[in-house]
C-alpha positions in Angstrom: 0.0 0.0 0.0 1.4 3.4 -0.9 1.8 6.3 1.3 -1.2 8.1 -0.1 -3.6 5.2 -0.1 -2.3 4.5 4.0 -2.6 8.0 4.8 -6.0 8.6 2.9 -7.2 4.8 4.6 -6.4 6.5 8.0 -8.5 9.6 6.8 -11.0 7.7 6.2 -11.5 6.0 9.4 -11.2 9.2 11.5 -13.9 9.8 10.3 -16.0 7.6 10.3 -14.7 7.1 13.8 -15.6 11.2 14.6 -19.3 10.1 13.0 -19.8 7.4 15.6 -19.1 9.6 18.4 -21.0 12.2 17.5 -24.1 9.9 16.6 -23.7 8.8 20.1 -23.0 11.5 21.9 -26.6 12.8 20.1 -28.3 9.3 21.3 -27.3 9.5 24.9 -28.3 13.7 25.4 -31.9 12.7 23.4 -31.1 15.2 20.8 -32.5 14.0 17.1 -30.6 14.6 13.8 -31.0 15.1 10.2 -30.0 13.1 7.3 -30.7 12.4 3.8 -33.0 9.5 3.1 -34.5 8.6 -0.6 -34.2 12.0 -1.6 -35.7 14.1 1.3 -34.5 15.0 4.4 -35.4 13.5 7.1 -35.0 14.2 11.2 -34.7 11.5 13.5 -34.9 11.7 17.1 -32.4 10.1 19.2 -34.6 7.0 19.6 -33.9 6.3 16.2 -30.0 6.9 15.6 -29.1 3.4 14.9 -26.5 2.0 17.2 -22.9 2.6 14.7 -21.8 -1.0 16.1 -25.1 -2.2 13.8 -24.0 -0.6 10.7 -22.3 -2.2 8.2 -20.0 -0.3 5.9 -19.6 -1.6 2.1 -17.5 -4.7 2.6 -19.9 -5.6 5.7 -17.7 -5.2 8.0 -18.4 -3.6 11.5 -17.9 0.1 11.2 -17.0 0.4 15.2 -15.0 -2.4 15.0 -12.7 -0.7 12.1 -12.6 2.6 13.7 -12.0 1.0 16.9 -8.7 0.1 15.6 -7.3 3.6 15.0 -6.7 4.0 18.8 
């Protein structure tokens, strides 16, 4: 793997990483968010944040579990 591709690999997992917390941090203080969902936006309340740790990211893996591994 070349420098660019480890360096933009660890990019990309800070973030996703950052996205967990804050999805979290928004579940726990009961404070809803926004996203984009088939075309519209669409608020959910903290109730229905889905946990990260049951997401799957394209190659089904565990997104926590990845991000996890930065630390």
């Amino acid at each position: 793997m070349s420098d660019h591709q480890l360096l933009s690999s660890k990019i990309h997992e800070g973030v996703k990483f950052a996205i967990a917390q804050a999805l979290d941090r928004h579940r726990k203080l009961g404070e809803s968010i926004a996203v984009w969902q088939d075309g519209k936006i669409v608020t959910l309340t903290a109730d229905q944040i889905p946990a990260m740790d049951n997401i799957q990211d394209e190659e089904g893996q565990n997104e926590m579990q990845q991000s996890s591994d930065l630390a």
